[in-house]
C-alpha positions as CSV (number, residue, x, y, z in Angstrom):
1,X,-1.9,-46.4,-76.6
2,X,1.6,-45.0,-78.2
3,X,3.4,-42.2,-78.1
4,X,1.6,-40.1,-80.3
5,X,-1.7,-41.2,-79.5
6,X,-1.2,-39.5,-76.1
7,X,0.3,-36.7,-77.7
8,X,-2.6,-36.3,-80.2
9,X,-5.3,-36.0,-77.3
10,X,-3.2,-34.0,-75.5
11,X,-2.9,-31.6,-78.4
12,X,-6.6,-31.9,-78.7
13,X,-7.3,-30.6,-74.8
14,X,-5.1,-28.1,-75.2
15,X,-7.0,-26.6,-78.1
16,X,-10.6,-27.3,-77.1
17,X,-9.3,-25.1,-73.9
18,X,-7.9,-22.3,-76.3
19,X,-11.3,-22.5,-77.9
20,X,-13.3,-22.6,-74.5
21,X,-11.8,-20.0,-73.2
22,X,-11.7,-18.0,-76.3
23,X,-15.3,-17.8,-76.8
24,X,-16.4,-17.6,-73.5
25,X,-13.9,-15.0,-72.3
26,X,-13.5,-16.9,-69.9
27,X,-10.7,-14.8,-66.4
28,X,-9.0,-16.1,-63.2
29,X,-11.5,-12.8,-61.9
30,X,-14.3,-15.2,-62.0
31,X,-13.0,-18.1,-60.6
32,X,-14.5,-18.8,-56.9
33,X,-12.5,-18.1,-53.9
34,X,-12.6,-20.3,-50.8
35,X,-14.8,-19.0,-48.0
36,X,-13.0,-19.5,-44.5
37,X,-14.5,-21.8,-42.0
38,X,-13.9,-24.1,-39.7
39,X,-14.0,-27.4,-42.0
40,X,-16.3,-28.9,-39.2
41,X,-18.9,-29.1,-36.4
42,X,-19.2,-25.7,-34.9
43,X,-21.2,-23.3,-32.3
44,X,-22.5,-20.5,-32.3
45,X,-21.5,-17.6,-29.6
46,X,-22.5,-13.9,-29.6
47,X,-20.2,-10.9,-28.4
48,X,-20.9,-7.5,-27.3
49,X,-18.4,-4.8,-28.1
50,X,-18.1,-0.7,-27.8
51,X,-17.8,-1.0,-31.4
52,X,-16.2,-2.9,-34.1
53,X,-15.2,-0.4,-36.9
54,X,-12.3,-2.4,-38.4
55,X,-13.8,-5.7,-37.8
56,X,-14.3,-7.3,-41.2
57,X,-16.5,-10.1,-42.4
58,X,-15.8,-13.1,-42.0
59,X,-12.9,-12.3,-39.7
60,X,-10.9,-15.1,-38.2
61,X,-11.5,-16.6,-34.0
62,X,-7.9,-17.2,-32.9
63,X,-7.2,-18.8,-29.2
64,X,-3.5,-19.0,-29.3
65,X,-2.6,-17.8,-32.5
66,X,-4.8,-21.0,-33.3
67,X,-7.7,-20.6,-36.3
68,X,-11.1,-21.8,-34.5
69,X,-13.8,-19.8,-35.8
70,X,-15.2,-16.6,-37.9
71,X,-17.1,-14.6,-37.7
72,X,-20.7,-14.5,-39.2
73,X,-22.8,-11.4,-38.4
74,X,-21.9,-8.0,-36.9
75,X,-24.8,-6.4,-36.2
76,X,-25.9,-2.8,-34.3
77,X,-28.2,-2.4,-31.6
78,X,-28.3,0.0,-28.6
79,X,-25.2,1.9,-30.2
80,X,-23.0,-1.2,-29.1
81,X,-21.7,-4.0,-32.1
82,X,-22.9,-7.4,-31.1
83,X,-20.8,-10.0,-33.6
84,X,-21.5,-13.7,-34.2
85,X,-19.0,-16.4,-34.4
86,X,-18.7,-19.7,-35.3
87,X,-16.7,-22.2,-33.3
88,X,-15.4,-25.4,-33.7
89,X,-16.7,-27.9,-31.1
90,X,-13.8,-29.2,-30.2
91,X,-12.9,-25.9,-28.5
92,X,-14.0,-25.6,-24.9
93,X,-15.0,-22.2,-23.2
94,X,-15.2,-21.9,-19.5
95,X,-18.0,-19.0,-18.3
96,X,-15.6,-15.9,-18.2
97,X,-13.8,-16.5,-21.1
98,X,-13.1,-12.8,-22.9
99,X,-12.9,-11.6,-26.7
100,X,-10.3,-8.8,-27.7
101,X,-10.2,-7.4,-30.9
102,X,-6.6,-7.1,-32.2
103,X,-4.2,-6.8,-35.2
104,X,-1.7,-9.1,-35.9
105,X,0.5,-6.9,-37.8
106,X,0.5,-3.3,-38.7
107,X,-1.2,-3.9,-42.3
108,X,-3.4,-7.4,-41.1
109,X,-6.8,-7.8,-40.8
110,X,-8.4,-7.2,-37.3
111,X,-9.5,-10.1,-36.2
112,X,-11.0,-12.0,-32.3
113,X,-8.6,-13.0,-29.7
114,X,-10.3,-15.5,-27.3
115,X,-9.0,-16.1,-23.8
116,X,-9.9,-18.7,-20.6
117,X,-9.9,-16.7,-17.3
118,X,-6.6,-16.5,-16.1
119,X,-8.0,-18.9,-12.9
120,X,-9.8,-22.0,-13.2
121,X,-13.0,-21.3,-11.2
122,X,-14.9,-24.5,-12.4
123,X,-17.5,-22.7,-13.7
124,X,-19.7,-24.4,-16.5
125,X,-18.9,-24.2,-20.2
126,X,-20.1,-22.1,-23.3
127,X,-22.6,-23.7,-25.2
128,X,-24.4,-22.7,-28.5
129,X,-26.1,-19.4,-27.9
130,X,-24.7,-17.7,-25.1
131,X,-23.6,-14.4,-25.2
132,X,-19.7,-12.5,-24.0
133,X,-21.1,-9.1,-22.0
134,X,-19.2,-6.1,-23.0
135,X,-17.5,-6.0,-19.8
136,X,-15.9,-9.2,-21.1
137,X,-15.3,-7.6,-24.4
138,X,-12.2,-5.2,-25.4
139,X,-10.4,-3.4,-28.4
140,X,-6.7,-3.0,-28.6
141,X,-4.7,-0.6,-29.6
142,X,-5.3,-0.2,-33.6
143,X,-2.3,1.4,-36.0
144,X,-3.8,4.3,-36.3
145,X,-4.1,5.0,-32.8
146,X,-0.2,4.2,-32.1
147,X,1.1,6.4,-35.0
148,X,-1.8,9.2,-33.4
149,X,-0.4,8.5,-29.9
150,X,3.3,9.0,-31.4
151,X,2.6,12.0,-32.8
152,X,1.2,13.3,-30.3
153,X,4.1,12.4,-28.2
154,X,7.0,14.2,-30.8
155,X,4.5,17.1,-31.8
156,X,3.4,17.8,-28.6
157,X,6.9,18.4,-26.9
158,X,6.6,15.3,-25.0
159,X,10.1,14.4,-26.1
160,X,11.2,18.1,-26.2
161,X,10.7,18.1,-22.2
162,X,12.4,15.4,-21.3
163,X,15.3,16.5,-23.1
164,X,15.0,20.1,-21.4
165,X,14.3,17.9,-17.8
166,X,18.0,15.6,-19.0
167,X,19.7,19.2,-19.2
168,X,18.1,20.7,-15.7
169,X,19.4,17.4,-14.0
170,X,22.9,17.6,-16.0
171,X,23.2,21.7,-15.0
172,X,22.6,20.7,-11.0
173,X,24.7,17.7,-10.7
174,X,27.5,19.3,-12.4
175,X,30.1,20.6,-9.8
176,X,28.0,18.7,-7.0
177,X,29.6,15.1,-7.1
178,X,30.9,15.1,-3.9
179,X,27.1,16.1,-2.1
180,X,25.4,13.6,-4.5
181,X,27.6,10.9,-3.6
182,X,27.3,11.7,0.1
183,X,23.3,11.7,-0.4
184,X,23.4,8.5,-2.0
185,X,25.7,7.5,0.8
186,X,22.8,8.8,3.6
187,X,20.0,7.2,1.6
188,X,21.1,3.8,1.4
189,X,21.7,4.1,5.3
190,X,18.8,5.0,5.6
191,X,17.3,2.3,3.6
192,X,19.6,0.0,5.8
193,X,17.9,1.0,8.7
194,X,14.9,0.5,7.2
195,X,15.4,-3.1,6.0
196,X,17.4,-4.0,9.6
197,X,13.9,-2.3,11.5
198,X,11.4,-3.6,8.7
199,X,9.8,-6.2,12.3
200,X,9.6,-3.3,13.9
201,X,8.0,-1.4,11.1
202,X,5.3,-3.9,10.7
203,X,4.9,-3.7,14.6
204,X,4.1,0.1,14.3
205,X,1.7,-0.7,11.3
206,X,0.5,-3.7,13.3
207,X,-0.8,-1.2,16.2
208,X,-2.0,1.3,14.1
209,X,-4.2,-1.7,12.7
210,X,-5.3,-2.4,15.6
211,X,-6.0,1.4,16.5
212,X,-7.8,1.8,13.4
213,X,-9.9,-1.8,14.1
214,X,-10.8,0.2,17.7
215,X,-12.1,3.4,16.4
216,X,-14.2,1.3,14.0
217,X,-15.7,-0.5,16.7
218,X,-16.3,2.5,19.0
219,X,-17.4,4.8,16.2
220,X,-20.9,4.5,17.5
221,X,-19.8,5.9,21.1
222,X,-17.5,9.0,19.0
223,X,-20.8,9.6,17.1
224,X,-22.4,10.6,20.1
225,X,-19.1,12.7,21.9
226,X,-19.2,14.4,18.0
227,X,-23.0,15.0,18.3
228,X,-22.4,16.0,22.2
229,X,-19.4,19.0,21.3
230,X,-21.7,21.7,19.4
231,X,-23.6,21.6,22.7
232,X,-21.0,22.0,24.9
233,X,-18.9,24.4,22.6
234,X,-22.7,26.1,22.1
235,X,-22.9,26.4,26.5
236,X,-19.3,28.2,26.9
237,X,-19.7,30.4,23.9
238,X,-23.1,31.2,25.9
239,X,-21.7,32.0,29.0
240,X,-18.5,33.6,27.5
241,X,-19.4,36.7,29.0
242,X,-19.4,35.7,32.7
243,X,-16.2,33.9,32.0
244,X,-14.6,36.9,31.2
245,X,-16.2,39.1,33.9
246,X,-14.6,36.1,35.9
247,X,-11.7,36.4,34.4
248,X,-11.3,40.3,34.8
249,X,-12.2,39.9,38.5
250,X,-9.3,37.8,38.8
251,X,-6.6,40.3,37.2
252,X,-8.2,43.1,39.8
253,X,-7.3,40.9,42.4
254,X,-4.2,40.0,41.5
255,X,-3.3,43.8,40.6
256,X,-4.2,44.4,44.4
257,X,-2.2,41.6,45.8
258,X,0.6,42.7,43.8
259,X,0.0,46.5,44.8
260,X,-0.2,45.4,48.4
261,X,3.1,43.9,48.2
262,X,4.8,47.0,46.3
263,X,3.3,49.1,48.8
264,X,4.0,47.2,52.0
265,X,7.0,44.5,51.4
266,X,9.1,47.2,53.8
267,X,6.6,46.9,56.3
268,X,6.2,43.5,55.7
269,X,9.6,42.7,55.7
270,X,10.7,44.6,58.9
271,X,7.4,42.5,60.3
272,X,8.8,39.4,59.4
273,X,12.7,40.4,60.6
274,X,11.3,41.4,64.6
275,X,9.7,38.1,65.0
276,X,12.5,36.2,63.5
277,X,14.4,38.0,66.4
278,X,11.5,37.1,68.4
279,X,11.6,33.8,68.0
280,X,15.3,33.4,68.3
281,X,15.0,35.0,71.7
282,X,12.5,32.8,73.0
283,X,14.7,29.9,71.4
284,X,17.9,30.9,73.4
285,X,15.6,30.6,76.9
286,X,16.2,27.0,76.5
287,X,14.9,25.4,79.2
288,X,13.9,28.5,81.4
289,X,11.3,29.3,78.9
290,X,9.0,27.3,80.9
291,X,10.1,28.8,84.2
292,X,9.4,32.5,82.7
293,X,6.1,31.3,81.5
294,X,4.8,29.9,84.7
295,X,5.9,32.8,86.8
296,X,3.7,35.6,84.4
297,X,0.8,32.8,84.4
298,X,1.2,33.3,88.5
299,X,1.4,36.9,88.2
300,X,-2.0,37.5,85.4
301,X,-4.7,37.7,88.0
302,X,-3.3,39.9,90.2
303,X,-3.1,42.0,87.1
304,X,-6.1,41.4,86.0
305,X,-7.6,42.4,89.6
306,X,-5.3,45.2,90.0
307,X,-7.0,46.8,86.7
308,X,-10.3,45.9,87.3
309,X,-10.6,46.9,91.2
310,X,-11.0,51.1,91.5
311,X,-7.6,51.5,93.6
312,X,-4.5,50.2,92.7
313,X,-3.3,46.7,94.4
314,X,-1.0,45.1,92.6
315,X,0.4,41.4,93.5
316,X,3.2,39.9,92.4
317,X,6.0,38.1,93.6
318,X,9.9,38.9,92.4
319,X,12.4,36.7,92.3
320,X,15.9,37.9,93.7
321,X,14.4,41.0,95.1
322,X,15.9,41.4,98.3
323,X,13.2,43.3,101.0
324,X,14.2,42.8,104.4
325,X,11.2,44.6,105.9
326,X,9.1,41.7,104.9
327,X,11.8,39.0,105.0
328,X,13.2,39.9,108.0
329,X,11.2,42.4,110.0
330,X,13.2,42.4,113.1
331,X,16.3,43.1,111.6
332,X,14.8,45.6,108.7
333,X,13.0,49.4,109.4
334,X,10.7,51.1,107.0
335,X,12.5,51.9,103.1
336,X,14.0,55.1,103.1
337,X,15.0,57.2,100.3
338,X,18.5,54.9,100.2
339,X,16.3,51.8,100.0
340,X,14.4,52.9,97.2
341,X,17.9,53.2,95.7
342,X,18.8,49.9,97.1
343,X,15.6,48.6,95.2
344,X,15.9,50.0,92.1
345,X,19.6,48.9,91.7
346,X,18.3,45.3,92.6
347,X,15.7,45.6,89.8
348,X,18.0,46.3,87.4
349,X,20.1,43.6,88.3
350,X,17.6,41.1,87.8
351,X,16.1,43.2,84.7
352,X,19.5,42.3,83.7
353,X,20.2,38.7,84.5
354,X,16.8,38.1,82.5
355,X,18.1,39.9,79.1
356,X,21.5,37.8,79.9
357,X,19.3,34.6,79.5
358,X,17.2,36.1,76.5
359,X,20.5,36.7,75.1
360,X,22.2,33.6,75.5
361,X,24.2,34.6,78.0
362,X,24.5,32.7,81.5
């Protein structure tokens, strides 16, 4: 074929296209678009969500970023949005996988973000049919709710107090440099401490573990000492009136006692002072203590006999009493008047010598 063959039919198709679409008003309008898909084998999984307002039809399954499904029915029922997908076969879901709805950019289509648990648990795999619970099932954060949330934040004086909480801070610090830096100074020694004592720390919390491990095994026996307290707090709030009739008996007493004393610490006292001397005296007998003591024990029963008989007959025997009619009756006569003199200068004598001795004096 030449040249202008080829350019004859050419010129031909060109105007039987003219014609075509001439009569048949014929637009790029009516031209067919391509319906998305997978190009493939796929399955078919059902997910439940709160709701899926801006979900479209026919909305893309991403894992990754990665095309592998769409989206072929959103249906109601129970006030929830249960959505069907198509996905490829080659794509492998684990029991536990999620679905989030989200929004690639501001203006883009919602569409399903599929994720594998974050940790392999070997659990069995998807298969055609089986349904994502809505607790496996969440929205994020559409544009309209950001530019709400941001609004909220700028009209609502968010942003307004924390510039008036900036100024507080500025108007305290100023002038104070010198205390801030020394509290800055304190706190990180005390976060020293902290870090240089953290075994000990963990000891501490270590015990208390093992405190709080104890009560938990003994709370059965403090159930019963907390049942057992009403009773007991229930028998002294019974008897609360004998306690304090007890009670006021014992501050009578001790008014007494303490009257006693206030009224008789002279006596008392003076008491006390006389057999302190006493007992000194008796203490400066020494040895002749016993001596004294034997001699009134050899004296008591004539006494004794002398004041229970009806005359007078008294017995005793002096030492260092000199009476010659009875020591020495050949040499001696009857006591005379001078005698009795005689005699009563003797008894003084020894009256004497025995105060010497009481004394201390030899």
């Amino acid at each position: 074929m030449t040249i202008n063959a080829r350019r004859a039919m050419v010129a031909v198709a060109a105007a039987a296209t003219v014609a075509i679409s001439s009569g048949c008003s014929f637009t790029v309008e009516d031209l067919p678009l391509p319906t998305p898909g997978t190009g493939g084998e796929t399955y078919t999984l059902h997910a439940v969500f709160d709701n899926a307002l801006n979900l479209p039809d026919q909305a893309k399954v991403k894992i990754g970023g990665s095309d592998v499904g769409v989206v072929t029915s959103i249906k109601t029922k129970n006030f929830q949005a249960v959505v069907d997908m198509e996905v490829s076969t080659d794509i492998e879901l684990p029991m536990g996988s999620t679905a989030e709805l989200r929004q690639a950019t501001p203006l883009g289509d919602v569409f399903i973000a599929l994720s594998e648990p974050r940790e392999s648990t070997g659990a069995a795999m998807l298969s055609n049919g089986d349904t994502l619970p809505i607790e496996s099932t969440s929205a994020g954060a559409t544009v309209e709710e950001l530019l709400v949330s941001v609004s909220m934040l700028f009209n609502g004086g968010g942003v307004a107090s924390l510039s008036r909480l900036g100024t507080e801070l500025g108007s305290i610090l100023n002038g104070n440099e010198v205390e801030l830096a020394h509290l800055i100074t304190e706190m990180t020694g005390v976060i020293g401490e902290l870090n240089n004592n953290s075994a000990r720390v963990d000891s501490v919390l270590t015990e208390f573990n093992t405190l709080a491990n104890t009560i938990e095994v003994n709370k059965g026996q403090l159930g019963e000492v907390a049942d057992t307290l009403p009773q007991a707090i229930g028998a002294i709030a019974e008897n609360n009136r004998a306690i304090g009739d007890l009670l006021t008996k014992l501050s009578v007493a001790s008014a007494a006692l303490g009257d006693y004393s206030n009224t008789t610490g002279d006596q008392l006292n003076d008491l006390l002072v006389n057999l302190d001397n006493l007992m000194n005296a008796l203490s400066a007998t020494g040895d002749n203590f016993g001596y004294v003591l034997d001699q009134l024990h050899a004296i008591r029963p004539g006494v004794n006999a002398t004041f229970r008989g009806k005359g007078l007959a008294p017995y005793a025997t002096l030492t260092n009493l000199d009476v010659g009619l009875l020591t020495d009756p050949a040499n001696s006569k009857f006591p005379d008047l001078k005698d009795v003199n005689d005699f009563v200068g003797s008894f003084i004598q020894v009256l004497q010598i025995v105060q010497g001795r009481v004394e201390g004096h030899r």
